[in-house]
N, C-alpha and C positions, 0 to 999 in steps of 0.2 A: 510519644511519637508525633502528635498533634500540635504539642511545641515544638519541637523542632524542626517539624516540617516550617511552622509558622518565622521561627525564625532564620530558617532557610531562603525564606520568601522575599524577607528584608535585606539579604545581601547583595542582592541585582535586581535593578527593575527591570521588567522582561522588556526587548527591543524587538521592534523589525525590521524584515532584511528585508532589501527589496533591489531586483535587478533590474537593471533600465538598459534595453536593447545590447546583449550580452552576445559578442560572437565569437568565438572558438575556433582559430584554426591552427590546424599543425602541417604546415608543409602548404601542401598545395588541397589538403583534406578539411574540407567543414564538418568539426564537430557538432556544435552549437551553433544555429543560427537565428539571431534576433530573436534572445530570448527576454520577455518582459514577466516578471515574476515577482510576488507580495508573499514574506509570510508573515502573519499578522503575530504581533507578540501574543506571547505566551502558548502558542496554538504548534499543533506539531502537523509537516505537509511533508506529502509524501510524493520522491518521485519515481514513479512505476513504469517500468516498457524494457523492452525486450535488450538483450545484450547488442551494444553499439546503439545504442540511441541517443548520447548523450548524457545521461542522468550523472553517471559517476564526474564526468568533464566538470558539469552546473557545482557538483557537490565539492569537489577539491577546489575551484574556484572561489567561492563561500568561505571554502577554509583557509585560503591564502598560497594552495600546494603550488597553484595554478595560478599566472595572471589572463585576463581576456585579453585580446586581440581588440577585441573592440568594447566599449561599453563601461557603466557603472555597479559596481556592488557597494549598496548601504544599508547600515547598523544601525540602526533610529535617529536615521538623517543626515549620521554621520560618513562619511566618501571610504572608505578602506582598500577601493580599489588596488589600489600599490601598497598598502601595507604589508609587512610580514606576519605571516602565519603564527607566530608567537607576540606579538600586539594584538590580536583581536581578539585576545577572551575568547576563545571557542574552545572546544575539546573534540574529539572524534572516536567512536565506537567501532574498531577496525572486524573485519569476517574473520583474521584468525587470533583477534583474542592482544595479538602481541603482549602479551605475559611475560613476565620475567620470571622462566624456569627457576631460578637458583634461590629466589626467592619466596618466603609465605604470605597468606594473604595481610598481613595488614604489610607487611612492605611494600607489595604492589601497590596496595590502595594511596599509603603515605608518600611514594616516591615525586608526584610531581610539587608536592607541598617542600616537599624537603629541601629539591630541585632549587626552589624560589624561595629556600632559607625561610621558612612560615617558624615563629618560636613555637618548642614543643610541644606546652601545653595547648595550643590550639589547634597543633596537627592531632593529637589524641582526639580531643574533641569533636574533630571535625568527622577524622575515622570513624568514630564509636557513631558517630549521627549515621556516615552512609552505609555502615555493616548493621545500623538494624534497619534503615530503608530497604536494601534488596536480598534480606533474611539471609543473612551468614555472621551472626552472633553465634558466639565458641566456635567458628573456623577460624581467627583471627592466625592462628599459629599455624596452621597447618599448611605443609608446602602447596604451591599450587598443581603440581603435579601429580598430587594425590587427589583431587580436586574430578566431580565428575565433568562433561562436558557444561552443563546447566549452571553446576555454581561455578565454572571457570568463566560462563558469561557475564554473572553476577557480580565478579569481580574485578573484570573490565568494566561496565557500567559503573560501580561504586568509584573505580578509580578514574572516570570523566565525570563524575557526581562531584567528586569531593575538593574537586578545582573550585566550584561554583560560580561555570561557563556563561556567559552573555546568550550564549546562541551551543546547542548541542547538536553535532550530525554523528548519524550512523550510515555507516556501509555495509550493505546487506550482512547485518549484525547475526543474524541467524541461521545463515544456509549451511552453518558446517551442525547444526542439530539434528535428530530424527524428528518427525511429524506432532509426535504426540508432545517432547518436551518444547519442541520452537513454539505450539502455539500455549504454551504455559508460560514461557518466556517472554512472550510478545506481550499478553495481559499485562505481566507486570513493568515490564517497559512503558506501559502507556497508563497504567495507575499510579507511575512515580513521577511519570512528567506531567499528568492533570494535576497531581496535588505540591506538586514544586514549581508548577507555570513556566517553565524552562521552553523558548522557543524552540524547537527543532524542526532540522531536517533531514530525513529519511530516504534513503534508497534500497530498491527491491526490485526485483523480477517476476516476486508472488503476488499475484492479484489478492490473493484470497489475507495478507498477510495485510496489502497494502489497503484491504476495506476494514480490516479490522480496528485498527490502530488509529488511522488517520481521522484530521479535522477536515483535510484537504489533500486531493487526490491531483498528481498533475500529471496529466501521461502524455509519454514524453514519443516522439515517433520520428526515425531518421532527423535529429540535432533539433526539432523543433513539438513545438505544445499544439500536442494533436484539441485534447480537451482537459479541463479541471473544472475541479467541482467540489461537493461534499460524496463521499462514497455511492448514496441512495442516487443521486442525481447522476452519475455516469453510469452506474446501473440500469436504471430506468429508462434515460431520456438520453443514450448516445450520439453523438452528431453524425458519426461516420461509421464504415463498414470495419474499418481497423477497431474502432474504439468498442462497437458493440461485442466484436471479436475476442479482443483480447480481454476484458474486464468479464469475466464471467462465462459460458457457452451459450451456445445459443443456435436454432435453425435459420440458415437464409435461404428465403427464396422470390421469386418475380410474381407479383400481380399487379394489380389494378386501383385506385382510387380515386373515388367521384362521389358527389354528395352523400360525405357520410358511409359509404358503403364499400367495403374490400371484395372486389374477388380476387376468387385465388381460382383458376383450372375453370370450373363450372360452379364450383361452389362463392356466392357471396353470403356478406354476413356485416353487420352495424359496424363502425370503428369510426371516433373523434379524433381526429389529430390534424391541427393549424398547420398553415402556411405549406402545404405538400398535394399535390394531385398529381393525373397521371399516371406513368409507368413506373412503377416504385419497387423496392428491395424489401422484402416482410420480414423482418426480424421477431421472433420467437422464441423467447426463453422456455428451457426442456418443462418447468413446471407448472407453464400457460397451456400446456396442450393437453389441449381433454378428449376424449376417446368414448364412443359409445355402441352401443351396438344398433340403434336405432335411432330414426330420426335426421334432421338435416345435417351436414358437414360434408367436408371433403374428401371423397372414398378412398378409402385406404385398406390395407393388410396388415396384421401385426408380424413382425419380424422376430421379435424379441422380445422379452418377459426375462427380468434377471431381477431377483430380492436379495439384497445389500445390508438388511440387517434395520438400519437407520430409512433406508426409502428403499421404493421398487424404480426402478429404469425399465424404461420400455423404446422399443423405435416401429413406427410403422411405415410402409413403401404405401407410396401414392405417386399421382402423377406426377407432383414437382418436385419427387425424390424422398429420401427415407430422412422421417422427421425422427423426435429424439424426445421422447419427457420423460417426468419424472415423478413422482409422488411420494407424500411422506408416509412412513412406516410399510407394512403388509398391509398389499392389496388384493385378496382373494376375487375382489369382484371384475380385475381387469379382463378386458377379454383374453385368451392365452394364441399361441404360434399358430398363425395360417388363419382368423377368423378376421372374417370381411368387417368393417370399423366403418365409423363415421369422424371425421376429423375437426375440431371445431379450436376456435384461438380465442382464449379470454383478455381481456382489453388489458387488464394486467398484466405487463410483462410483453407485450404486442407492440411495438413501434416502425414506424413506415418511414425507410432514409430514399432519398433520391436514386432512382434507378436508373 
């Protein structure tokens, strides 16, 4: 496995793509506008945001489905802008599979090799490499019809694997999965592309999909790049009210900051954070909120007590509306329904955007 991942490694140096003021439109409609975008080779970026935001536009453009309106896309240096989509070495990971019913899996897998006339012996070879990368060794023969949802993903990936693409995109490659097999699927999605360095680029609508996987997170907002980052860092440190929003959940509400010091209602309390003062939006994630029954914090009621197995959720009403945490595992010690609270915000997970 380890050779041939290795010499997998040697058949393409990984490139980067990079777009240089990329605009998008159809009609009188801006899809994309003035998009400036790096992905750094070998590294996989992901783009995340809601339906019509753009991402899929950025992504068939990349792939050549699309040309821009305005702007550059390059391949390590190289201009492809006008190219066709079958000159640029790419491959793509479609949501439903496009599989060839009538066919078994190593037909599927071999077909684009075949396509572009590869001699036999190195189409076998190359099969037998990508069916024991994404584990479907002894389903080579079996139709893919017979085939469950999971390994019919397997089998689309082997068969963009076994091109051995310059640049790899998927389109939201997993949403026809249930819960439990997408995020089994996405792991190995991203343990094939760390140990074969295959630049990609990804799209999704799952936050939760798009922290996982990614090196590089771009979220994408009405055709333009709200923020990117590394996952930890749009988590943490969002710039806007959209970004803190959609990357995770989280309490908004209005207080106060001035030397070092938040309040919220009557209640203040220490908080560090540069370049922001004034009248500000307090953003808090559900498992920065801490609850007590005594002592200083911002008075509240508990509303809610719910054990989830994996953590307890809880919400308490206070004055600047019913807040929302969260804690791992069973918490017998929270306080329970209708018991008067002290509300307090751990700097962790607490970020102050302009209000």
């Amino acid at each position: 496995m380890q050779q041939a991942v290795a010499n997998r490694k040697g058949t393409h140096q990984a490139v980067s793509v990079r777009l240089e003021g990329i605009v998008k439109k159809f009609g009188k409609v801006t899809a994309v506008e003035k998009v400036d975008l790096e992905l750094p080779a070998g590294k996989l970026v992901t783009l995340l945001g809601p339906s019509g935001c753009g991402k899929t536009t950025i992504l068939r453009m990349v792939a050549g489905l699309e040309r821009p309106t305005e702007g550059r896309i390059l391949f390590g240096g190289e201009d492809v802008t006008r190219l066709p989509a079958y000159l640029r070495d790419i491959t793509m990971m479609f949501q439903s599979y496009a599989l060839f019913p009538h066919m078994n899996v190593y037909q599927n897998i071999a077909y684009g090799l075949e396509v572009t006339r590869r001699p036999k012996e190195e189409i076998r070879e190359r099969v037998a490499e990508v069916v024991r990368q994404v584990g479907l060794t002894g389903l080579e023969e079996r139709p893919v019809a017979a085939l469950s949802g999971g390994q019919q993903q397997r089998v689309a990936l082997a068969r963009s694997l076994v091109m051995q693409p310059r640049v790899l995109l998927f389109d939201e490659p997993l949403s026809n999965l249930d819960a439990k097999l997408r995020k089994r699927v996405r792991e190995e999605i991203r343990d094939i592309q760390q140990e074969l360095g295959i630049t990609s680029l990804y799209v999704t609508h799952d936050q939760e999909e798009a922290m996982a996987i990614s090196d590089l997170v771009v979220l994408m907002n009405k055709g333009v790049i709200e923020q990117q980052g590394d996952p930890r860092t749009l988590y943490t440190k969002p710039i806007s009210r959209f970004a803190a929003d959609f990357i995770g959940r989280a309490n908004f509400f209005e207080g106060y900051y001035s030397g070092g010091l938040l309040q919220v209602g009557t209640y203040s309390q220490p908080h560090q954070q540069e370049g922001i003062s004034g009248r500000v939006t307090v953003m808090v994630r559900p498992e920065a909120l801490r609850v007590s029954r005594e002592g200083e914090g911002l008075e509240g009621t508990v509303h809610l007590v719910s054990f989830l197995g994996s953590s307890t959720e809880f919400s308490v009403d206070t004055a600047v509306g019913r807040l929302e945490g969260v804690v791992a595992g069973d918490a017998p010690e929270l306080p329970g329904r209708g018991e008067k609270v002290r509300v307090q915000f751990a700097p962790q997970g607490t970020f102050l955007l302009p209000g």
